[in-house]
C-alpha positions in Angstrom: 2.7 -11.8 13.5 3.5 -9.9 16.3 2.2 -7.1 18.5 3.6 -4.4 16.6 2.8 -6.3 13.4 -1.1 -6.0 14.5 -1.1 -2.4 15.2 0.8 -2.0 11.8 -2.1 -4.1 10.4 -4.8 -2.0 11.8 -3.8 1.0 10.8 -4.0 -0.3 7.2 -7.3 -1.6 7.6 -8.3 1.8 8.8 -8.8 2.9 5.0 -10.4 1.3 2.6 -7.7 3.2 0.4 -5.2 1.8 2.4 -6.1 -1.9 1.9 -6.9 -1.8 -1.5 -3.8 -0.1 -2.5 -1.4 -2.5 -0.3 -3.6 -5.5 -2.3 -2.7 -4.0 -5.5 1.0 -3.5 -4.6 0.8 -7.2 -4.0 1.0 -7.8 -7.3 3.8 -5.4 -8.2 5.2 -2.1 -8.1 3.3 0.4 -9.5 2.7 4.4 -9.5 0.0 6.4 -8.4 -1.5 7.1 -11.4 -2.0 3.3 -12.3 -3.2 3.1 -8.7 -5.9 5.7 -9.0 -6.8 4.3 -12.1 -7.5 0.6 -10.8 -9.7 2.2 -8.1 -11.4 4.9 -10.3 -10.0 7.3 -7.8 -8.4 10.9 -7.7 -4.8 10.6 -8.0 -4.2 12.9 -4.5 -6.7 10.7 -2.4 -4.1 7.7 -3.8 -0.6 9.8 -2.6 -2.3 10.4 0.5 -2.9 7.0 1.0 0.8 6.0 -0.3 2.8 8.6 2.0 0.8 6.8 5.1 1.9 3.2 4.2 5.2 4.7 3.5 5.0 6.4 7.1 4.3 3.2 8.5 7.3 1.4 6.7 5.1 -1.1 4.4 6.1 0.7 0.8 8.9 1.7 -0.8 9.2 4.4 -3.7 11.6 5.3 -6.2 11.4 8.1 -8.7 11.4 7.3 -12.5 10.6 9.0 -15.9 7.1 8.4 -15.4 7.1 9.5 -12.0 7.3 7.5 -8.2 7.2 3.5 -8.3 5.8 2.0 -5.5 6.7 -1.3 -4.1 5.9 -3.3 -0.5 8.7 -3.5 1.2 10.1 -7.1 1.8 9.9 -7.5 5.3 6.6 -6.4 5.7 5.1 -8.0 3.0 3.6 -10.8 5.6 2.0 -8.1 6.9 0.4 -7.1 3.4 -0.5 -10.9 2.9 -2.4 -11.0 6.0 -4.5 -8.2 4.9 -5.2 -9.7 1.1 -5.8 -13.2 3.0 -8.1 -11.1 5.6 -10.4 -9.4 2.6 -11.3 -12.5 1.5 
């Protein structure tokens, strides 16, 4: 990883929300409502957290009948290994 790569990462690791949402995407796309739902969470703490890993370029979204889809973004899905890997 690279400079730019770290920051990236720190920013993540920031919030707690953050993290455990990029884990989760890890596993697949998913919306906000299965988000909040894994993490017994209010569904605008979980957008909140979504539009700032979208900000940072780690997510992608699409709309769909049941609302946004979230995905990690393939070329910065080291990025989202290294944080899984780190909260071990």
């Amino acid at each position: 990883m690279n400079k730019d790569d770290f920051e990236i990462a720190s920013k993540v690791l920031a919030s707690k929300h953050r993290t455990n949402i990029l884990i989760e995407l890890l596993e697949g796309p998913k919306t906000p409502t299965e988000l909040a739902n894994s993490f017994e969470e209010h569904q605008p703490t979980i957008s909140r957290a979504l539009s700032e890993l979208k900000k940072l370029k780690l997510v992608e979204s699409t709309s769909q009948a049941r609302g946004r889809l979230y995905w990690i973004t393939e070329e910065m899905e080291h990025i989202a290994t290294y944080i899984r890997d780190r909260e071990k």
